[in-house]
C-alpha positions in Angstrom: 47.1 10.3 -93.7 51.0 10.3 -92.9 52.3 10.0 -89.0 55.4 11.0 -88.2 57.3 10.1 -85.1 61.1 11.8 -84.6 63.5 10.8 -81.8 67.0 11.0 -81.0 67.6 14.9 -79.8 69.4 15.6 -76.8 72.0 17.8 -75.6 75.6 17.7 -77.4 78.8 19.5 -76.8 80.3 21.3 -79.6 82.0 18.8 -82.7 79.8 16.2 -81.3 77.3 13.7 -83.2 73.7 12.6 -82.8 71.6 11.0 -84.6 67.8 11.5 -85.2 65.2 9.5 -86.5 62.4 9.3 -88.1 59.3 6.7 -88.0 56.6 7.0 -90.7 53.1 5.1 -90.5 49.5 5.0 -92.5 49.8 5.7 -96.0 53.5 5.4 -96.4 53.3 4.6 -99.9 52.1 7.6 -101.1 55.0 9.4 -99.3 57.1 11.4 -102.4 59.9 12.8 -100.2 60.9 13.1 -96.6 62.9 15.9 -95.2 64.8 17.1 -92.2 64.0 21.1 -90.9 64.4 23.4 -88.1 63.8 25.9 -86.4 65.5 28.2 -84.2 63.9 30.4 -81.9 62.8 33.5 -83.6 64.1 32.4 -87.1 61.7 30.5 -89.9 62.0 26.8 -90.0 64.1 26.3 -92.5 65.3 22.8 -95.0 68.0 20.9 -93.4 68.4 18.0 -95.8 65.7 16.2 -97.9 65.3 12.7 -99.6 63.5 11.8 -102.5 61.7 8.2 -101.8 62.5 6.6 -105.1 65.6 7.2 -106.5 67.1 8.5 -103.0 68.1 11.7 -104.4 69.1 13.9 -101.2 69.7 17.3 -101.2 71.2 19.4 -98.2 71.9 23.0 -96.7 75.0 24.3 -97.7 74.9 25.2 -93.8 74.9 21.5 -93.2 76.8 20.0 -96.3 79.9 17.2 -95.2 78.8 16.9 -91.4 74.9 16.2 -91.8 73.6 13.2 -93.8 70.2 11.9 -94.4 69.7 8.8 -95.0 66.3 5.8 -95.1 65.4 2.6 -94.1 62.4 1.9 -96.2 61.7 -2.0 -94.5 61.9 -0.1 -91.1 59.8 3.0 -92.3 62.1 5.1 -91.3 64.5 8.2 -92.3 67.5 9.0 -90.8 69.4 12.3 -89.8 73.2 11.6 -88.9 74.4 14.8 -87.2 78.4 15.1 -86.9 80.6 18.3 -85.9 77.8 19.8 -84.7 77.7 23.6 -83.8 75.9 25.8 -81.7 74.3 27.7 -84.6 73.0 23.5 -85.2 70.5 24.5 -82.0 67.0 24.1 -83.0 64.0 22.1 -83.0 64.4 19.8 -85.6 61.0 18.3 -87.3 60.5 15.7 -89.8 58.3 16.5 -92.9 56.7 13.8 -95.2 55.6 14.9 -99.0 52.7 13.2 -100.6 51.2 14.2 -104.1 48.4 16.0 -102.4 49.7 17.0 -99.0 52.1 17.2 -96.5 52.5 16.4 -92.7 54.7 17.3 -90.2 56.3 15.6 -86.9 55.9 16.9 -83.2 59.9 17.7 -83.1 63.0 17.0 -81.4 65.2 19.5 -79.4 68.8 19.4 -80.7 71.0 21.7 -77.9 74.3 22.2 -78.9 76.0 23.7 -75.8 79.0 23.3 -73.7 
């Protein structure tokens, strides 16, 4: 079993930056790949940016490509979402996802409002 705790939403003006995060505990080890999604009301969650656990491979929406970066801090456990020019199309609940051989688990969410 994976837990997943995410923090860091808020409300942002337009060409702001946050920065959400990420805390994993239990079976860490057996984590493959953590990944940033969302979801916007009435559309599917969808991938926002994605890291593999060794190697650090990322990948990322070409929505989000040269303002989002995901980054990790394995001794802290924890991955990273740095969130910079954001939009309001960037509105969504944003969920953490961890990727074991077997399963996958999901966090509670954060609100991200992008809003003047």
């Amino acid at each position: 079993q994976v837990q997943l705790v995410e923090s860091g939403g808020g409300l942002v003006q337009p060409g702001g930056s946050l920065r959400l995060s990420c805390v994993a505990s239990g079976n860490i080890f057996s984590i493959n790949a953590m990944g940033w999604y969302r979801q916007a009301p009435g559309k599917q969650r969808e991938l926002v940016a994605a890291v593999i656990t060794r190697g650090g491979r990322t990948t990322y929406a070409d929505s989000v490509k040269g303002r989002f970066t995901i980054s990790r801090d394995n001794a802290k456990n924890t991955v990273y979402l740095q969130m910079n020019s954001l939009k309001p199309e960037d509105t969504a609940v944003y969920y953490c996802k961890a990727t074991t051989s077997g399963s996958y688990y999901w966090g509670q969410g954060t609100q991200v409002t992008v809003s003047s």
